[in-house]
ZAMARGU-4260 file (C-alpha; in steps of 0.2 Angstrom, whole numbers, plus 5000, padded with zeros to 4 digits):
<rodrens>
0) 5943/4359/5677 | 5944/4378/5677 | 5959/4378/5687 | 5968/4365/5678 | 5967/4372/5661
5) 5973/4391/5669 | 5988/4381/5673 | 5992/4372/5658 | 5991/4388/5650 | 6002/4396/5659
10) 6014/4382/5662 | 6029/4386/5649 | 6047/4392/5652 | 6048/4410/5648 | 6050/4410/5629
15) 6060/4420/5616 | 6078/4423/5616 | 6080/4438/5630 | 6093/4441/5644 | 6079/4432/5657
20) 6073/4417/5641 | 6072/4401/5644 | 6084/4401/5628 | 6098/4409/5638 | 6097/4404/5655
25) 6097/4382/5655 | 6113/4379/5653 | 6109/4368/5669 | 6096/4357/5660 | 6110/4354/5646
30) 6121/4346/5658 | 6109/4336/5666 | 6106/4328/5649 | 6122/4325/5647 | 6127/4317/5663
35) 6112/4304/5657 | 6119/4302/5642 | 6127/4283/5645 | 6109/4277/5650 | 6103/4286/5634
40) 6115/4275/5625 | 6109/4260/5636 | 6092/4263/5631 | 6094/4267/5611 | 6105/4250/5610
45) 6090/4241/5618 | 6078/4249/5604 | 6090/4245/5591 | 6088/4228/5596 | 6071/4226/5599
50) 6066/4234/5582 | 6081/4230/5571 | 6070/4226/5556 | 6059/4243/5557 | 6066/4255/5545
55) 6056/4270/5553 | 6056/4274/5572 | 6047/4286/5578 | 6051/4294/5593 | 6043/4308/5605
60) 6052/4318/5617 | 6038/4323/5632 | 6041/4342/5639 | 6051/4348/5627 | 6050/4366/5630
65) 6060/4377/5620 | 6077/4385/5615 | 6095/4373/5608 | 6091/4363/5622 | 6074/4356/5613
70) 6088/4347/5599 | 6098/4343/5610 | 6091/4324/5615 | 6087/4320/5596 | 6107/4324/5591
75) 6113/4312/5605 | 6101/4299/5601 | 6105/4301/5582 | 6124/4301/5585 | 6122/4285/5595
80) 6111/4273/5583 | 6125/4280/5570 | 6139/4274/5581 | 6129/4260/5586 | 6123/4256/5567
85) 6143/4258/5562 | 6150/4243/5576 | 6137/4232/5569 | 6140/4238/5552 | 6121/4241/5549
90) 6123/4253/5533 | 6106/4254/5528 | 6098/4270/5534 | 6084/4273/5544 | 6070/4288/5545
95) 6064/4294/5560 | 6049/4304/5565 | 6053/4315/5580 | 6037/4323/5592 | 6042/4337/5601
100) 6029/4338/5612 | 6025/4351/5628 | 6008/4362/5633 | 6001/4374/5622 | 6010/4390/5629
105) 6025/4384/5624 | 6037/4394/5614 | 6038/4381/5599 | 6041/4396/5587 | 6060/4398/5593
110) 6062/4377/5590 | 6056/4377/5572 | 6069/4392/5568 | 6084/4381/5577 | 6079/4365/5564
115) 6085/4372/5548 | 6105/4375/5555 | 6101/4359/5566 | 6101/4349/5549 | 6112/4360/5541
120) 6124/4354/5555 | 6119/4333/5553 | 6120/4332/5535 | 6138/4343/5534 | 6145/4330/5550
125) 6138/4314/5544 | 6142/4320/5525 | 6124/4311/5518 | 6129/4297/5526 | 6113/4297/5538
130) 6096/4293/5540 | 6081/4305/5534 | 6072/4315/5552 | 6056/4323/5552 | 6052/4333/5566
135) 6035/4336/5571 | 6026/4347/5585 | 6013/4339/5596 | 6008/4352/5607 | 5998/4345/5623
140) 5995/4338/5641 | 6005/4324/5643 | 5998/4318/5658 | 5985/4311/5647 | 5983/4303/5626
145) 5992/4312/5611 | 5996/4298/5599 | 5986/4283/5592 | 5987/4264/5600 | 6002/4260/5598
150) 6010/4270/5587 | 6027/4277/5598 | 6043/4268/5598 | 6053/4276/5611 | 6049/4288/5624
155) 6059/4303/5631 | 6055/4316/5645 | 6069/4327/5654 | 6063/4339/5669 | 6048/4338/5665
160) 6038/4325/5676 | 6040/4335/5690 | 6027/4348/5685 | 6009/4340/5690 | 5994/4346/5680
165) 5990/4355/5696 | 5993/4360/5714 | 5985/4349/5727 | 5970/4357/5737 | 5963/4357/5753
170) 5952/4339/5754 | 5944/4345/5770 | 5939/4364/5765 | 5943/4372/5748 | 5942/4389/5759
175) 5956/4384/5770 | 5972/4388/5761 | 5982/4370/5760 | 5999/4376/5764 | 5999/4392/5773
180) 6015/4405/5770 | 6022/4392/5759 | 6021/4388/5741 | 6029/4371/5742 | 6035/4358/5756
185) 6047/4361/5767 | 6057/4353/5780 | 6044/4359/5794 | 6028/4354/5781 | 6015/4341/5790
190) 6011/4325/5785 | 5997/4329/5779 | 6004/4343/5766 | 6018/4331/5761 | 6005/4318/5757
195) 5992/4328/5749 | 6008/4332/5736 | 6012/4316/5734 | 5994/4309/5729 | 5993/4322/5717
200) 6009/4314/5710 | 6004/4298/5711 | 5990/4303/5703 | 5999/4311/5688 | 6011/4298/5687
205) 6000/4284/5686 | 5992/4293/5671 | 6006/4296/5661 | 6012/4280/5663 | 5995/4272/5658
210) 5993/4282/5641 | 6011/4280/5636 | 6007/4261/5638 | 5994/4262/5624 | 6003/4271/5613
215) 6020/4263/5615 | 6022/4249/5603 | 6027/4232/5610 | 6043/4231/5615 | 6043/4249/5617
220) 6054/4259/5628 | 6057/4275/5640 | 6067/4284/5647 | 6063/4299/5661 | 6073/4311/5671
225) 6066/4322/5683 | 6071/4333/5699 | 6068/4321/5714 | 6073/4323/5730 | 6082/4317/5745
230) 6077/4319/5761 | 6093/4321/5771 | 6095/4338/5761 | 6090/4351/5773 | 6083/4364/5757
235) 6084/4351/5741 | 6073/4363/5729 | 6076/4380/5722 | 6057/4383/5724 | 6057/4383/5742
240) 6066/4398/5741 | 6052/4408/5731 | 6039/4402/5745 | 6057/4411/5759 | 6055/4426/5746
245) 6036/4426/5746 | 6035/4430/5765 | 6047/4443/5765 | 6041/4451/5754 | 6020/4450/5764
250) 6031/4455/5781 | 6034/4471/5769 | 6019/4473/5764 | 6023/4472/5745 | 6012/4454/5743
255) 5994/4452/5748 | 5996/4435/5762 | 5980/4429/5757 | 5988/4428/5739 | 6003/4418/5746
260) 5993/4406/5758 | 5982/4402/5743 | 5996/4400/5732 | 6004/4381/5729 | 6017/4375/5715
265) 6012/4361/5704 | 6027/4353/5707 | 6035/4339/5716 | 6050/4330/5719 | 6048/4312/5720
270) 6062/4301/5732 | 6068/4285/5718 | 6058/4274/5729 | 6042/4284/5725 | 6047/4284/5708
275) 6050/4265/5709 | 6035/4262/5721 | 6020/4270/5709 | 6029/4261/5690 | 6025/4247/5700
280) 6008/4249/5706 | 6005/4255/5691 | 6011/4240/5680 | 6013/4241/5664 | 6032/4245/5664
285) 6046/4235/5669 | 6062/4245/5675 | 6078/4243/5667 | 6087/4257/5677 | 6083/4269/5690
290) 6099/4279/5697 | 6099/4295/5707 | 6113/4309/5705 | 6116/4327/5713 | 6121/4343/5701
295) 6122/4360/5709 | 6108/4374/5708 | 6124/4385/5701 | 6128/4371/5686 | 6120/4384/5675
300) 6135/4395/5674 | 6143/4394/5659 | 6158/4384/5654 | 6169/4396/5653 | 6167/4406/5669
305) 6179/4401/5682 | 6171/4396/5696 | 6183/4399/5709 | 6183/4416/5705 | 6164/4419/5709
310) 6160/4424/5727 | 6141/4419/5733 | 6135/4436/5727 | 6138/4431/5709 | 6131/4414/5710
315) 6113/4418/5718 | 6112/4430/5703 | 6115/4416/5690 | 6102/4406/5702 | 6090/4418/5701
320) 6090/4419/5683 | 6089/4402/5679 | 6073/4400/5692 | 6066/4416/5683 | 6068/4407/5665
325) 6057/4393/5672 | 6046/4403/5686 | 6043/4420/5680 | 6027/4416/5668 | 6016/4404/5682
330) 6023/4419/5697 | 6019/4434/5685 | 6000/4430/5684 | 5999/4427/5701 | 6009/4442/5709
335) 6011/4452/5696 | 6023/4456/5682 | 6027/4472/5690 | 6035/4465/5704 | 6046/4449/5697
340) 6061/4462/5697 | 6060/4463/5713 | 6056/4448/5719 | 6072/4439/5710 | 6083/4453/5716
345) 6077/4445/5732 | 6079/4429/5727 | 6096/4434/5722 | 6102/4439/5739 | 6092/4424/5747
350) 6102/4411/5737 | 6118/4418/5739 | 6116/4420/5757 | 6112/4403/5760 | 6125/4397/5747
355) 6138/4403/5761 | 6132/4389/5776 | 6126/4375/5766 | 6131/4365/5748 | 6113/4368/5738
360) 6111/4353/5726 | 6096/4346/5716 | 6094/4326/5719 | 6089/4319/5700 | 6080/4303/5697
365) 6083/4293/5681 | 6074/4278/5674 | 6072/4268/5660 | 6059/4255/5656 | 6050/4244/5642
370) 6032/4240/5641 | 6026/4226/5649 | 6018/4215/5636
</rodrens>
């Protein structure tokens, strides 16, 4: 219990509005959302229908962290039910409650100064003509309850189900270090290391699913993305690269290796047929959707950079920064804050070297459901 509550305190994107922020470095995360944006609309439309008389929806989106990016789901949701409300000429407004919700260390402070412009921005496009939002914070674990019997209309969770409440451990000998010079799986990993992983998933998973069951209302709906995995990709996850990294840096003498061997990232990517397999098992969803789709690890370069201009040197740099927004908290208190310069200077290098033999992409899972009745 010790453990798990360390790592849901240091769990969090790195906060505030610097050059290594969360704030500044997801641009990646942006355009994940909106490439699910047509099963977004598929989704609300299927919410509008199944509570068209309900003048208050309340809505929560699950790992929300921080930064423009925290808005971001509720302005295309509320420009949908508008365009939506509009076709079918619904002119009778609605209120919505919005939970943004994520662990406690999250950086809520730099949502709650983004809300004032953010409905300065509704209320001059849709000129009054809109319906009231409240936004709320529900800071907490979500891999358990954290709203009343049902309570929820619509559920939303983007990169965030990836992250399990904890690393798996050693079931044989907790003095044993699970995954020795590694941090995560890799394409040489054991059976038994890939399978630890993916009971604590299940595990996770299964939870989630349960209590979001209770509090959905009837008729209820969800919709989740999360970074998956394929398995014909030969490296598939940013994160492997840290554990690459991580051993250079023991080979030098600049990280202790008992530090590394008991080291493991509470995070795994699920195939779509795991993702599929465990809503099953678990049953209390029935799923309308479930896509895959690849971006690139570099897809957080700006949209006005020309990528053909930028040579593999540049492109682990914008990597690198975009892992350390997610990565530098949980790595700092293990290793050391003194050494994260270094280490994503490494990372740097290590990504652009490998940029240059192989296309890096991340496989992303998408799924939308309702609530079994």
């Amino acid at each position: 219990m010790h453990y798990i509550m360390a790592t849901e305190r240091v769990l969090h994107m790195k906060g505030g509005d610097g050059e290594t922020s969360y704030t500044k470095n997801s641009l990646l995360q942006r355009k994940v959302a909106s490439m699910v944006k047509p099963i977004l609309e598929d989704t609300v439309k299927r919410l509008m229908s199944n509570f068209s008389s309900e003048r208050c929806w309340k809505v929560a989106d699950l790992g929300c962290s921080s930064g423009p990016n925290s808005l971001f789901f509720v302005s295309n949701m509320l420009s949908i039910m508008d365009n939506v409300s509009m076709s079918i000429n619904h002119r009778k407004p609605r209120v919505f409650q919005i939970y943004m919700n994520d662990l406690f260390g999250n950086d809520f402070n730099t949502i709650f100064k983004l809300i004032p412009d953010f409905f300065q921005r509704i209320h001059e496009e849709k000129n009054d003509n809109h319906g009231r939002c409240f936004i709320h914070a529900t800071p907490g674990d979500f891999y358990g309850r954290l709203f009343p019997d049902d309570y929820i209309h619509f559920f939303h969770s983007s990169y965030s189900l990836h992250w399990l409440s904890q690393a798996p451990k050693s079931s044989t000998n907790i003095d044993e270090p699970l995954n020795k010079g590694n941090v995560y799986i890799t394409n040489t990993s054991s059976p038994s290391i890939r399978e630890a992983y993916f009971n604590q998933f299940e595990k996770n998973f299964k939870l989630f699913l349960k209590s979001r069951s209770v509090e959905l209302k009837s008729d209820g709906v969800m919709l989740l993305t999360l970074i998956g995995r394929d398995e014909t990709h030969k490296i598939g996850n940013p994160v492997e690269v840290i554990g690459m990294v991580l051993n250079d840096m023991v080979q030098e003498g600049l990280v202790e290796e008992k530090k590394l061997d008991f080291f493991d990232l509470p995070i795994y990517g699920a195939t779509a047929e795991e993702v599929r397999q465990v809503i099953e098992e678990e049953g209390s969803f029935a799923i309308q959707t479930l896509r895959t789709f690849n971006i690139g690890w570099d897809a957080n370069l700006h949209e006005d950079v020309d990528d053909s201009i930028l040579d593999s040197k540049m492109k682990g740099e914008f990597v690198a920064k975009s892992i350390r927004a997610v990565f530098d908290p949980l790595l700092s208190v293990e290793f050391g804050e003194d050494t994260m310069d270094e280490f994503f200077t490494r990372y740097a290098k290590k990504v652009a070297s490998l940029i240059e033999l192989e296309t890096l992409e991340y496989t992303n899972v998408v799924v939308s459901m309702s609530k079994v009745s």
